[in-house]
C-alpha positions as CSV (number, residue, x, y, z in Angstrom):
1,X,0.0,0.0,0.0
2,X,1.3,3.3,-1.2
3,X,1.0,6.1,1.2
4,X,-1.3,9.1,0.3
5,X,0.3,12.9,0.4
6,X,-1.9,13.6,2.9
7,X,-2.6,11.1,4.9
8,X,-1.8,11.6,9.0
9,X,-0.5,9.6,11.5
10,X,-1.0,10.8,15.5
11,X,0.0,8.6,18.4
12,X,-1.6,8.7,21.9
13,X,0.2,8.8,25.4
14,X,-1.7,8.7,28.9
15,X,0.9,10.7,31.6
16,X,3.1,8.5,33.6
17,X,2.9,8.0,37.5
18,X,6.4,7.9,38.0
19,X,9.7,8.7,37.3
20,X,10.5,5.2,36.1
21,X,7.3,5.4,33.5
22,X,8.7,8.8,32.4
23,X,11.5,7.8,31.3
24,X,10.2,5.0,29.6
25,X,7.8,6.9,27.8
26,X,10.7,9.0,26.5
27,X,12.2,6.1,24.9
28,X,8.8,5.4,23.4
29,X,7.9,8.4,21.7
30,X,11.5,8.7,20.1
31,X,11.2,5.3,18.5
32,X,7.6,6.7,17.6
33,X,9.4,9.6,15.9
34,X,10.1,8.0,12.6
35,X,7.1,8.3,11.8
36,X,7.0,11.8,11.9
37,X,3.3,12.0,13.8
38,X,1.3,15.3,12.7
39,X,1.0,14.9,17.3
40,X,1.6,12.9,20.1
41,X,-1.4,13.5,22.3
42,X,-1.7,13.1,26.2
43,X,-4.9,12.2,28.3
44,X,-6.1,13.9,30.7
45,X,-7.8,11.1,33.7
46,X,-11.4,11.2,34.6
47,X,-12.5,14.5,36.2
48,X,-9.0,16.0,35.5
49,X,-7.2,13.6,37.4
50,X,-4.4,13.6,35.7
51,X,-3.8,17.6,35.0
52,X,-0.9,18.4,36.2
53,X,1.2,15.1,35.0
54,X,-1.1,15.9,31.7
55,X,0.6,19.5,31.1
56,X,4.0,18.3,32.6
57,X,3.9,14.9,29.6
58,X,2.7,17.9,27.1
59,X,5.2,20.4,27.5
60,X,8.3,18.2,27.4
61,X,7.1,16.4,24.2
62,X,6.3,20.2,22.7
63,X,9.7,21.3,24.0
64,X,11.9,18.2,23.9
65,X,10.5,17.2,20.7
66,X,10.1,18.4,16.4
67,X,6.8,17.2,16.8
68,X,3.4,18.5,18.2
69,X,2.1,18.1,21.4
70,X,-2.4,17.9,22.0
71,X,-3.4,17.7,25.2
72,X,-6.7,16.2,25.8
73,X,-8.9,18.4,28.0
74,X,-11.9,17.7,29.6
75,X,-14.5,19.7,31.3
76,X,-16.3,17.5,33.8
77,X,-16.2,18.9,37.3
78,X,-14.1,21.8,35.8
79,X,-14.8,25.4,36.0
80,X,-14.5,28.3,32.9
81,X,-11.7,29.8,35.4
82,X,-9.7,26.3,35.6
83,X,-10.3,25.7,32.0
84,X,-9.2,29.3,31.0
85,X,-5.8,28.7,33.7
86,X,-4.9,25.8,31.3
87,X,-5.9,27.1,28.0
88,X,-3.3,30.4,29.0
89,X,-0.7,28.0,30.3
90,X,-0.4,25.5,26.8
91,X,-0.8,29.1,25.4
92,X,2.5,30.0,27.0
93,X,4.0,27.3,26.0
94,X,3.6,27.2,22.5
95,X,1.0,24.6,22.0
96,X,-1.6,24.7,19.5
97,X,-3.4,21.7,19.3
98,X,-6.2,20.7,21.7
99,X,-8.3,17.2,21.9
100,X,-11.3,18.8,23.8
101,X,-14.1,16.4,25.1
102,X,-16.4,16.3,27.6
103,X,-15.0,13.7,29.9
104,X,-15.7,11.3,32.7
105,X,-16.1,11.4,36.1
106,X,-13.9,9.4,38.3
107,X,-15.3,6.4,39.8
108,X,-17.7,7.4,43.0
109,X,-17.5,11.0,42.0
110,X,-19.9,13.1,44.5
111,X,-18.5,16.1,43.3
112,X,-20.5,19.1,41.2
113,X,-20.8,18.4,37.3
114,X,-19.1,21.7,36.9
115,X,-20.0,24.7,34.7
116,X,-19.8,22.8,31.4
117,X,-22.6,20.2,30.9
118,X,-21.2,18.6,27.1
119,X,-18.3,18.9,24.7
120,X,-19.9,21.7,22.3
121,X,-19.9,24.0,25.3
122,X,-16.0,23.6,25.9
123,X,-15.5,23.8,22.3
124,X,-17.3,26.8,22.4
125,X,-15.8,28.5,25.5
126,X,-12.1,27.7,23.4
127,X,-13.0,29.3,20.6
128,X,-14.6,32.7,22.6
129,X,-11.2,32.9,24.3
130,X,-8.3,32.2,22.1
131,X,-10.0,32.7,18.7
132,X,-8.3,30.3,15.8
133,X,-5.3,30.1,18.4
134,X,-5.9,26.0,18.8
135,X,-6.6,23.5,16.2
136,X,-9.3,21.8,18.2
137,X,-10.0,17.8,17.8
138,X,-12.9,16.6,19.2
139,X,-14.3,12.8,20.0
140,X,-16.4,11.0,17.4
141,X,-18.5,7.7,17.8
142,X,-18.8,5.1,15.2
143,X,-20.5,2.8,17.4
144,X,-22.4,5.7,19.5
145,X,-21.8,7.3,22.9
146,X,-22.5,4.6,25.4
147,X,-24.9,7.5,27.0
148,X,-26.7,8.3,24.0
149,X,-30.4,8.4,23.6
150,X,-30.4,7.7,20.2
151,X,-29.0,7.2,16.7
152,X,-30.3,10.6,15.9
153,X,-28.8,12.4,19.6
154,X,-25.5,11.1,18.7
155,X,-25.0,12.7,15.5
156,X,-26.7,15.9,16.7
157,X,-24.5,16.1,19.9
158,X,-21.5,15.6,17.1
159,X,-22.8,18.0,14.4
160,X,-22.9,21.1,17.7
161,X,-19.4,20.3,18.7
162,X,-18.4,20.9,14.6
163,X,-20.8,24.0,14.8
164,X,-18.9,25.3,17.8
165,X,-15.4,25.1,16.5
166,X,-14.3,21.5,15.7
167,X,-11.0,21.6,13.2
168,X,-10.9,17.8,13.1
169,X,-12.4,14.4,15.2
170,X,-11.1,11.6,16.3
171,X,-12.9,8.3,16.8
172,X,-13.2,6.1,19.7
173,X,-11.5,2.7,18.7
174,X,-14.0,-0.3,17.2
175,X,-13.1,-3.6,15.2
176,X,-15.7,-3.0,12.9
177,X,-15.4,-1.0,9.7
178,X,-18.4,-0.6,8.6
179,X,-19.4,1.6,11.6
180,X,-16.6,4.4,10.6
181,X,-17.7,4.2,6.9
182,X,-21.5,4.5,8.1
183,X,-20.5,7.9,10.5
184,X,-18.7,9.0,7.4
185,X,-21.8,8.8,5.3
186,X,-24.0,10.1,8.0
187,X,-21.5,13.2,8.4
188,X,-21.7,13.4,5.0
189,X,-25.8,13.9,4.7
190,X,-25.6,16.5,7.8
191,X,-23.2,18.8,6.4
192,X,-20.0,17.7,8.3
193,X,-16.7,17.6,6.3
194,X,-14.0,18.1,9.0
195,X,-11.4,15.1,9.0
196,X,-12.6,12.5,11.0
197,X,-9.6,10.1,12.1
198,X,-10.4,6.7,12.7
199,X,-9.0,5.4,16.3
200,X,-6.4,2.3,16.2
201,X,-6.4,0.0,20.0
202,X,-4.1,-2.9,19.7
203,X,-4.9,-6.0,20.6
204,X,-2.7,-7.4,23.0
205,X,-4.6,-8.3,26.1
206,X,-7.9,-10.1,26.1
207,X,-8.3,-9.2,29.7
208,X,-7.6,-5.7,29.4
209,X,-9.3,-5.1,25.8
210,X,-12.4,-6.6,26.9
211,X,-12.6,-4.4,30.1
212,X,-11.5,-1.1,28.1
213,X,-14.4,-2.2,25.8
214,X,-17.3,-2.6,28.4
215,X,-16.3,0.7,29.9
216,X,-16.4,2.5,26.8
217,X,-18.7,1.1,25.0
218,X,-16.9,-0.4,22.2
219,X,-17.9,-3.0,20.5
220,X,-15.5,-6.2,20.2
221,X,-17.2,-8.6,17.5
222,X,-18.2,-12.1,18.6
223,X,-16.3,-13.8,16.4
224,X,-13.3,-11.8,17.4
225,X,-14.0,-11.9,21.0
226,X,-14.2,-15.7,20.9
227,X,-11.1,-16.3,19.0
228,X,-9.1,-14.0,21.5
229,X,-10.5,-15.8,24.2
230,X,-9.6,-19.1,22.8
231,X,-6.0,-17.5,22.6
232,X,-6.6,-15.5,26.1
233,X,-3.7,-18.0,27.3
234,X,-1.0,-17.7,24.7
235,X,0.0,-14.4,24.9
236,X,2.4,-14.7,21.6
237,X,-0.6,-16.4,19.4
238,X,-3.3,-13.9,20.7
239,X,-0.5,-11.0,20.2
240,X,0.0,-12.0,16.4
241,X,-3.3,-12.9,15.8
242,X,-4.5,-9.2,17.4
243,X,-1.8,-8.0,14.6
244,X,-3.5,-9.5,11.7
245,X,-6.6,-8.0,12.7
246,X,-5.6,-4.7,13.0
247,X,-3.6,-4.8,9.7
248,X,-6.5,-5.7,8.0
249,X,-8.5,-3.1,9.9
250,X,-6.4,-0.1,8.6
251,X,-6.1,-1.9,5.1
252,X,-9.5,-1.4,4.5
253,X,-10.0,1.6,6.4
254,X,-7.2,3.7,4.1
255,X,-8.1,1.9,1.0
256,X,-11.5,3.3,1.3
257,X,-10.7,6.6,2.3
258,X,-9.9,7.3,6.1
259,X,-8.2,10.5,6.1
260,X,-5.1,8.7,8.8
261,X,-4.7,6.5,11.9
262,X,-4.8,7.6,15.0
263,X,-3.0,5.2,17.2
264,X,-3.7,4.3,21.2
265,X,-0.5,3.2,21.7
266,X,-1.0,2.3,25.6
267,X,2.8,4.1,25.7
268,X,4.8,1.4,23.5
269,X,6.1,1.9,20.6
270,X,6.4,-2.1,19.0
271,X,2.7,-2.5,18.4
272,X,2.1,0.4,16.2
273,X,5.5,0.5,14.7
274,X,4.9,-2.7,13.1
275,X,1.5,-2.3,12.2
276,X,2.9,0.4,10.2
277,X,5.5,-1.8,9.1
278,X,2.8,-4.1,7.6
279,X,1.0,-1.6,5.8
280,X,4.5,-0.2,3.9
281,X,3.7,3.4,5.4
């Protein structure tokens, strides 16, 4: 497969705990480098959990790095004040890239929802104070919000965060094509023709995937879910298999389109490198 001229690859980081998982993130994103990523993006935990460790992973990449740094910020529990502190501080620093959602709260959160009730609104709030400053990248669904009321909602609750400021989406991860191609065409009928990136999770753990999956909502396909857990014991044979599936997964998501990959790379750099490896990127 022959690249395309503008095709984009972004990888994802969550912030390390400690010193140790610092430095090995380090050594990750520099093997990630040769792939020249249009960003390396951060999370940012459930309620903000993770802020400070989030700005602290963002501005060494931005500085330490020739590559872009996007923060994800969410606005659950937050306030326009907190919000506005961060937006001035990655100001400050010279980033320009934002991945703004909504959020989660953490687990047993009795704490206020905050002053922003959905994504659109933080969009929103970005644009009123900073202007164009930020290229803004917002969450997309192919398999819908696990909150949503409907079909319908889903799309709408997209379409406002566009309407509000949205440069470009990424999706949630899902093993099943046909559910990015049939957001696409939906887009397509409302109006929406912002780059929507299509979110790559590796399959490496059936444990851990099938957990991420109930939490977020993702679908993992029966067939797949019964061969992995068939494999669940043979970590090298599920590992390879998992490989093979996502292979064929961003085969036929490029060959039809997808606009790049957007890779959760769980902060290692094998999986991804030799997915892309596979696909002669």
């Amino acid at each position: 497969m022959s690249i395309q001229s503008n095709l984009t690859i972004s990888c994802e980081f969550f912030p390390p705990r400690t010193d140790k998982g610092m430095v090995k993130l380090r050594e990750t994103r520099k093997q990630l480098e040769v792939l020249k990523p249009a960003f390396f993006s951060v999370t940012f935990g459930a309620g903000g959990s993770t802020q400070e460790k989030t700005f602290e992973t963002v501005k060494e990449i931005q500085q330490q790095s020739d590559f872009d740094a996007a923060p994800h910020l969410s606005c659950i529990g937050s306030t326009h004040d907190n919000i506005l502190k961060l937006l001035e501080g990655y100001q400050a620093n010279g980033i320009r890239q934002i991945v703004a959602l909504r959020g989660d709260a953490p687990s047993g959160w009795a704490g206020s929802i905050g002053e922003f009730q959905h994504a659109n609104e933080l969009v929103e709030f970005i644009r009123a104070k900073t202007g164009s400053y930020f290229h803004i990248e917002v969450a997309a669904y192919p398999e819908f919000h696990p909150q949503s009321r409907s079909v319908k909602a889903d799309l709408d609750f997209f379409v406002q965060k566009v309407q509000a400021g949205a440069d470009s989406a990424i999706t949630q991860y899902f093993y099943n094509p046909d559910a990015y191609f049939n957001l696409i065409n939906n887009c397509t009928q409302r109006g929406v023709d912002i780059p929507i990136i299509p979110g790559i999770m590796p399959i490496t753990n059936y444990e851990q995937l099938i957990r991420f999956s109930d939490i977020c909502g993702a679908e993992v396909p029966r067939w797949l879910r019964k061969r992995l857990e068939d494999l669940r014991d043979d970590t090298k044979s599920l590992q390879d298999f998992g490989l093979d599936v996502i292979t064929r997964l961003c085969e036929r998501l490029l060959a039809e389109g997808a606009p790049g990959l957007h890779f959760y790379t769980l902060n290692k750099a094998d999986y991804t490198l030799e997915v892309i490896k596979r696909l002669s990127l």
